[in-house]
C-alpha positions as CSV (number, residue, x, y, z in Angstrom):
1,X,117.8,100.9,100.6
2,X,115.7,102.1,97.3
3,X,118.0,103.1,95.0
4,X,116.9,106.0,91.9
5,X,118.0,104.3,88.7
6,X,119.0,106.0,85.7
7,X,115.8,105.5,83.6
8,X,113.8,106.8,86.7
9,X,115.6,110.2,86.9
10,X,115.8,110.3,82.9
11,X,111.9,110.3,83.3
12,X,111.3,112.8,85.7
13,X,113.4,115.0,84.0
14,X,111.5,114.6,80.5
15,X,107.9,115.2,82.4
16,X,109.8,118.4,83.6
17,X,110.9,119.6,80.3
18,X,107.2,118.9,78.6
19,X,105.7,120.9,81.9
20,X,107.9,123.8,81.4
21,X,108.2,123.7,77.6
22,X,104.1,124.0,78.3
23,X,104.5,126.9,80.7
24,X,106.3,129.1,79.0
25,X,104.2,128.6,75.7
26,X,100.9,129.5,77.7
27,X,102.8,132.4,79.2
28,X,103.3,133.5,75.5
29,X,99.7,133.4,75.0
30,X,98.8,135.2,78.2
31,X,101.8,138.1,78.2
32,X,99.5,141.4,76.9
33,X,96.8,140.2,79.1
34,X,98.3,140.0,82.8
35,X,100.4,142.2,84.4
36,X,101.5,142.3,88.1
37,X,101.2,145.2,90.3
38,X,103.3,147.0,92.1
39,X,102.9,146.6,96.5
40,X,102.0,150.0,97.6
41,X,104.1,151.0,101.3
42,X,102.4,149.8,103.8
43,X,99.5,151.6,105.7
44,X,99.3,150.7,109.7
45,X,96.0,148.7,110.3
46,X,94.6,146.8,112.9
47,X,93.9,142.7,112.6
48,X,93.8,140.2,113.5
49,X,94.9,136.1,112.4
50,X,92.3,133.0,112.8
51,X,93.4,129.3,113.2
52,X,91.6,126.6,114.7
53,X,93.4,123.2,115.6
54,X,91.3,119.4,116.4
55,X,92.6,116.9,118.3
56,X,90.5,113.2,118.5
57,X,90.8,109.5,120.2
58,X,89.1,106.9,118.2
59,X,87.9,104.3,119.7
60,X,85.5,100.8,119.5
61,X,82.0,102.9,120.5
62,X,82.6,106.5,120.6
63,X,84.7,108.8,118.8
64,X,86.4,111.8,121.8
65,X,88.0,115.1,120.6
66,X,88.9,118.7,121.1
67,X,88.8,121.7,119.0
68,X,89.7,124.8,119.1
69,X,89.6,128.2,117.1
70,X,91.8,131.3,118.2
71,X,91.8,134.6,116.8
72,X,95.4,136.3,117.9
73,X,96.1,140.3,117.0
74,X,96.2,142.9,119.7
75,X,94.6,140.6,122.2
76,X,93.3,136.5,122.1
77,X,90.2,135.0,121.7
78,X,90.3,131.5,121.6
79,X,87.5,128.9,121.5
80,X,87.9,125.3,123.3
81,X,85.3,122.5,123.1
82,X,86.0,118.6,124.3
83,X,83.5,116.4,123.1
84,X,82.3,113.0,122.2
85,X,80.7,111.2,119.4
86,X,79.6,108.1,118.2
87,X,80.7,106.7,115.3
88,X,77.9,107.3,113.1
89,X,78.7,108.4,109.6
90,X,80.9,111.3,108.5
91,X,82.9,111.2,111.1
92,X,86.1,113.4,109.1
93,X,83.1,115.5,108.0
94,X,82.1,116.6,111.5
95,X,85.2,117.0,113.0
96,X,86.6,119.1,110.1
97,X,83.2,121.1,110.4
98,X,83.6,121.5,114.2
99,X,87.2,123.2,113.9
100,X,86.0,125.0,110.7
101,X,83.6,126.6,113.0
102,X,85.4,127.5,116.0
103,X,87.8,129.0,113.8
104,X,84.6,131.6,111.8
105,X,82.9,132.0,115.4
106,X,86.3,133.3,117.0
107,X,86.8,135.5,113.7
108,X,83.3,137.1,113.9
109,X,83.6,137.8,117.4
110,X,86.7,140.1,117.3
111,X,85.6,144.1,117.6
112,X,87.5,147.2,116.4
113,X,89.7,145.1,113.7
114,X,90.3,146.5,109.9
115,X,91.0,143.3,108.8
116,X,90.5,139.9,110.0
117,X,92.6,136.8,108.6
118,X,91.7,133.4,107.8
119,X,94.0,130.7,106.8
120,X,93.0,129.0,103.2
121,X,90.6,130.2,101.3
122,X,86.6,132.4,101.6
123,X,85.3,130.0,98.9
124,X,85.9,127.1,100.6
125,X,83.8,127.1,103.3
126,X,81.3,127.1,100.9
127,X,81.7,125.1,97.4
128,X,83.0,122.6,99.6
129,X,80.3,121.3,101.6
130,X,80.4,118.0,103.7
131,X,79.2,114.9,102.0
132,X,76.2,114.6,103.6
133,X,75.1,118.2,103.3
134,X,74.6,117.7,99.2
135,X,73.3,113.8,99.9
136,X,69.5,113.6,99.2
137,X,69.0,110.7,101.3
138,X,69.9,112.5,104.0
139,X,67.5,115.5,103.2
140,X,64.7,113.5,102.2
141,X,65.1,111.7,105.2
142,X,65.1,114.3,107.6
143,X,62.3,116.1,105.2
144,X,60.3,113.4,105.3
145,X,60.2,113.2,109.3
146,X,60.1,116.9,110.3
147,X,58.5,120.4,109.8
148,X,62.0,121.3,108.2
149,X,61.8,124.7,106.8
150,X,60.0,125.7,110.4
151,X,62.2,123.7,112.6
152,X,65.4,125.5,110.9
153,X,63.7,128.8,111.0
154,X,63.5,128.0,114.9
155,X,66.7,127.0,115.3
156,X,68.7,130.1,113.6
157,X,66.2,132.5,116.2
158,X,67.6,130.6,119.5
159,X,70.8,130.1,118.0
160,X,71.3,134.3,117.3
161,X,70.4,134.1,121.1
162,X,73.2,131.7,122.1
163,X,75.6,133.3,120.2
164,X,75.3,136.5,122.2
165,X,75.6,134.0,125.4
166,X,78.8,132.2,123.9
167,X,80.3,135.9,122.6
168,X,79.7,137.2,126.6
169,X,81.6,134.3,127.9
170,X,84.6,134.4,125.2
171,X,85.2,138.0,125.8
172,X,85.2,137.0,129.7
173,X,87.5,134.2,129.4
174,X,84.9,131.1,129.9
175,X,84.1,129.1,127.6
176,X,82.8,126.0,129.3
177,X,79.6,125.8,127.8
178,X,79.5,123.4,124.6
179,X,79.3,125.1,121.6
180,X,76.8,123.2,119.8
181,X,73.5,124.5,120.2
182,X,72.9,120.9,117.7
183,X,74.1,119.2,120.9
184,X,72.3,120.9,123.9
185,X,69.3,119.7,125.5
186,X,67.2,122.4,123.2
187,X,68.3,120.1,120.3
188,X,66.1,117.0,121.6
189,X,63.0,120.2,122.2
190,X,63.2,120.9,118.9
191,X,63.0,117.6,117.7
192,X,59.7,116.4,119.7
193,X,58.5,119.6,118.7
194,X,58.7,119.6,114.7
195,X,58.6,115.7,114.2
196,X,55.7,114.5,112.1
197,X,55.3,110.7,113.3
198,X,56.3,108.9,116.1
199,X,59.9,107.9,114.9
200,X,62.1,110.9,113.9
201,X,65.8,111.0,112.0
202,X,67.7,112.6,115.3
203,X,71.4,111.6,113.9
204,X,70.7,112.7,110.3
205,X,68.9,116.1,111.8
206,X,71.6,116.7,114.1
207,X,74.2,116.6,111.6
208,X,72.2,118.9,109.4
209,X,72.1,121.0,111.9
210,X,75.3,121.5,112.7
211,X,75.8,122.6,109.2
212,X,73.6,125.4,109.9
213,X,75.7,126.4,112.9
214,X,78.2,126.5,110.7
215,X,76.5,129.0,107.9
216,X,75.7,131.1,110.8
217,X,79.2,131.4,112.1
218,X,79.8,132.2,108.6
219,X,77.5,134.6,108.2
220,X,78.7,136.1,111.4
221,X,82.1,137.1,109.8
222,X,81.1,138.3,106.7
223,X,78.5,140.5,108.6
224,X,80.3,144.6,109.4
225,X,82.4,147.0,107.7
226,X,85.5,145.3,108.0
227,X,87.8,143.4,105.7
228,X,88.0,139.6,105.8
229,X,90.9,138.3,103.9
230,X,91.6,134.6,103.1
231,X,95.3,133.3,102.8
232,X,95.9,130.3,100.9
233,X,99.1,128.4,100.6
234,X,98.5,125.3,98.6
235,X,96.6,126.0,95.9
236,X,95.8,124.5,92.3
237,X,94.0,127.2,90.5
238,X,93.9,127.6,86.5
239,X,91.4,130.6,86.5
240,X,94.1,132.3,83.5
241,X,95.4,129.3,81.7
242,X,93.0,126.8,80.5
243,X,95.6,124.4,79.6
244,X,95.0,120.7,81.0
245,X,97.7,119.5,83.5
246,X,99.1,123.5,83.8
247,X,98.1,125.4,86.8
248,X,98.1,129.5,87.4
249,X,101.0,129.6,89.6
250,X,104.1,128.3,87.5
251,X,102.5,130.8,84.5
252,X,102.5,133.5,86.7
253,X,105.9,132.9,88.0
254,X,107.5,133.1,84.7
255,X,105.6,136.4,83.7
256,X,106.9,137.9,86.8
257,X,111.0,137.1,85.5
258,X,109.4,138.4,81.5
259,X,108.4,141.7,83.5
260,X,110.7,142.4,86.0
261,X,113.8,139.6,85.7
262,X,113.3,138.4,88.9
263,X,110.6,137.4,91.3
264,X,109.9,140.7,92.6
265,X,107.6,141.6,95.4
266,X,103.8,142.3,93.6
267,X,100.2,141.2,93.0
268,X,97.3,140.5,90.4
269,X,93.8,141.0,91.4
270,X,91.1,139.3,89.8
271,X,87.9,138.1,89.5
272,X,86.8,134.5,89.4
273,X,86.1,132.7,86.0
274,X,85.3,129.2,86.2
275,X,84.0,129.0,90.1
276,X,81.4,126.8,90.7
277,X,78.8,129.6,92.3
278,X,76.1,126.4,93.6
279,X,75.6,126.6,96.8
280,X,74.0,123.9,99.1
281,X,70.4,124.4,100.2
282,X,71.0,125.4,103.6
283,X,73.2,128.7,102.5
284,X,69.9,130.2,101.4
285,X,69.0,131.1,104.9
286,X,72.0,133.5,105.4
287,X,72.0,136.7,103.4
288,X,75.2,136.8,103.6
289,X,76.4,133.7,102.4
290,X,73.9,133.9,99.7
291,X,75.9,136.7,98.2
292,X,79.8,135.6,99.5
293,X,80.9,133.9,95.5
294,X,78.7,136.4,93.4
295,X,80.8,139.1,95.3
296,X,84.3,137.4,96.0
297,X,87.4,139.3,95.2
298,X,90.2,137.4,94.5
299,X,94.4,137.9,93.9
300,X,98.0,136.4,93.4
301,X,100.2,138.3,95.9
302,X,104.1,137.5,96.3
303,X,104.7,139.4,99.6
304,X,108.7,139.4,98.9
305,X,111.1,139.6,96.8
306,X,111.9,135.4,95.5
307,X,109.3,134.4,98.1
308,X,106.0,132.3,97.3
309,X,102.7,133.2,95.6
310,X,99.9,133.1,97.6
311,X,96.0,133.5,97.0
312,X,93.4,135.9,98.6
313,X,90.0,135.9,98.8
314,X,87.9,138.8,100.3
315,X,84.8,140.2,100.8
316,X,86.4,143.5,99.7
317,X,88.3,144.7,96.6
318,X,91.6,143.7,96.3
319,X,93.3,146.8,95.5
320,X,96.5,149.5,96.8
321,X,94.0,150.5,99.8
322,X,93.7,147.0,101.2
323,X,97.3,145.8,99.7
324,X,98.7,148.6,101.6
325,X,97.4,147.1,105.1
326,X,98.2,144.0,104.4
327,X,101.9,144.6,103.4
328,X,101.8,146.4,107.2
329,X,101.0,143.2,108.1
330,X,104.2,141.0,106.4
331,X,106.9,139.3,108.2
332,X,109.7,137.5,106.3
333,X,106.9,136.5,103.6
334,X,104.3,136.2,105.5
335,X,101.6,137.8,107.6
336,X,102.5,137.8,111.2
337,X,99.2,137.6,112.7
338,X,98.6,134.7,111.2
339,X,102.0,132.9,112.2
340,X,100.9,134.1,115.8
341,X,97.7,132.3,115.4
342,X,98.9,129.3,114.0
343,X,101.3,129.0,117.0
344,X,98.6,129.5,119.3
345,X,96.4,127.0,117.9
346,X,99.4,125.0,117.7
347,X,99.8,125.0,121.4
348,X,96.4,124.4,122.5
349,X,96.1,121.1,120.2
350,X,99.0,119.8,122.3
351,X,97.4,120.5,125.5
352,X,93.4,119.2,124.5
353,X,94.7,115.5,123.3
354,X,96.3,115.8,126.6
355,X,93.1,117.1,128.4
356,X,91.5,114.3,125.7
357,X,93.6,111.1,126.9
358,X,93.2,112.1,130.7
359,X,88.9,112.3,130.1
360,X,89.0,109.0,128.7
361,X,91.0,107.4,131.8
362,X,88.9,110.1,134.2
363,X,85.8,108.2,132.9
364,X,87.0,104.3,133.3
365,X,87.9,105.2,137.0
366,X,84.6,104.7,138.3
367,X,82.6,103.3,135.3
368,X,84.7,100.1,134.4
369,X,81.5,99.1,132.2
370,X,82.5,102.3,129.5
371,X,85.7,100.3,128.7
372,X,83.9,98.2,125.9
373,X,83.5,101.6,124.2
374,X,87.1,102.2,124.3
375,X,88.8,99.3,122.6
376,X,91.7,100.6,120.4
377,X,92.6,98.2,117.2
378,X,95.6,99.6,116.9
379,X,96.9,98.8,120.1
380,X,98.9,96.1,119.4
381,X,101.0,97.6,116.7
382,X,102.3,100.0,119.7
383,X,100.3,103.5,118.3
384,X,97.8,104.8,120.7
């Protein structure tokens, strides 16, 4: 076995003394200007958690998977979807995107909730747009081969009407349907309809397009009176210290023993600095989305005494009023609803790669042909 040696630990410990030394000297600088807050007592609420889990086989010719997004409070709404792909580009991309919107679809569907919950962070799902959603070959592509600024303004009109399809069947329990309108049968309609020549871009469009669905499902949550709140564990923010190689956290964790000489239960709202407010092309559509970083609200919250700082997001102001539901909220450091979600998520990604692996031997049963689409390289080393 590896063994440390002495000039290895004698390293590490010098890159920790120059990291704190560094800390505590920005923490200096920053002392008169930050100040945590007191958590006000908790006010009862209503909300609800959102997690989504994915699930996927890859394979020679086609890429199979599952997704799924629950939101878990006083009742479950969970969102299921098995489906297949080919291995065209961006596979990681898609996938990602697919969970990322089961997991807004099921938030913006649940009714009578003060606050909904959603596990990382608002501004992600937005400055962080798949590869090929800020690649302008792909744009000019699809630009070039379709009535593009019609064809999308179609697709958001039959898509409002789906969703009100897809929301009926949640609340009933069924969700069989798929639920891309981007892979339906109205997807190739659309296609014929706003292409300009005889030879089209259908792989490039349809991954465009599920962007879109996914703005929309954004869109979705931020539309209504209630509270969205993002919850972010990992996190590697400097929006107070602009020292290179020094993050917010470790700063903030030494104020907290300067003020109170401990880590005591508190927060610090703020407002973004350095965010990068661009948004991709496609955002413009939705007003909501349009607006989501100009008006993001944003905090450092330690739930419990010597527990972790985490970072919110929301579409409200981060203040004692929404503080006080939260904290209503807060289990052993954490907020129960989402825990509950998580689990639940948890569970169904277990039973889909299950669903997932018997599919894949469902289909070879009678079609013995699809099994040169379902070579596995990594077979022989035993993993499957």
């Amino acid at each position: 076995m590896w063994r440390l040696s002495d000039r290895v630990v004698e390293e590490f410990r010098k890159s920790m003394e120059e990291a704190v030394l560094a800390v505590k000297d920005c923490a200096a600088r920053l002392a008169k200007e930050i100040e945590w807050r007191e958590l006000p007592e908790p006010e009862k609420c209503t909300a609800y958690g959102v997690d989504g889990s994915t699930g996927s086989e890859r394979r020679s010719g086609i890429v199979v998977y599952a997704v799924s997004g629950v939101a878990a409070g006083e009742g479950v709404l969970e969102m299921h979807d098995i489906a297949a792909m080919k291995t065209y580009k961006h596979i990681d991309d898609r996938l990602k995107l697919h969970m990322a919107l089961m997991e807004l679809r099921a938030g913006a569907m649940v009714e009578d909730a003060d606050v909904v919950l959603m596990d990382g962070t608002l501004s992600g799902y937005i400055i962080k747009p798949p590869a090929y959603v800020t690649d302008n070959k792909t744009y000019a592509s699809v630009a070039n081969n379709y009535d593009f600024d019609n064809l999308i303004e179609d697709f958001i009109e039959v898509l409002d009407n789906w969703w009100v399809e897809v929301e009926n069947d949640i609340k009933k329990g069924l969700s069989q349907r798929p639920s891309l309108l981007s892979r339906s049968p109205y997807f190739d309609e659309l296609e014929e309809r706003y292409r300009l020549g005889s030879v089209g871009d259908k792989d490039n469009l349809r991954v465009l397009l599920e962007y879109v669905e996914y703005l929309h499902a954004l869109d979705r949550l931020l539309d209504g009176d209630r509270a969205v709140v993002s919850v972010a564990k990992t996190f590697y923010k400097n929006e107070f210290v602009d020292l290179p190689g020094i993050t917010d956290c470790p700063v903030l964790e030494f104020l907290a023993y300067e003020q109170f000489g401990e880590e005591r239960a508190a927060y610090i709202p703020f407002i973004y600095r350095k965010i990068d407010k661009r948004i991709p092309a496609l955002a413009q559509y939705f007003d909501n989305v349009k607006v989501l970083l100009d008006e993001l609200k944003a905090g450092y919250v330690r739930f419990v005494d010597f527990g972790n700082i985490y970072l919110l997001e929301s579409n409200w102001e981060i203040d004692d009023e929404l503080m006080a539901k939260i904290m209503s909220l807060e289990v052993d450091g954490y907020l129960l609803p989402l825990v509950y979600a998580h689990k639940h998520a948890e569970i169904k990604r277990r039973e889909m790669k299950t669903l997932v692996s018997a599919l894949l031997n469902a289909a070879v049963v009678d079609n013995p042909e699809y099994r040169l689409l379902l070579k596995y390289g990594r077979a022989p080393l035993g993993e499957w």
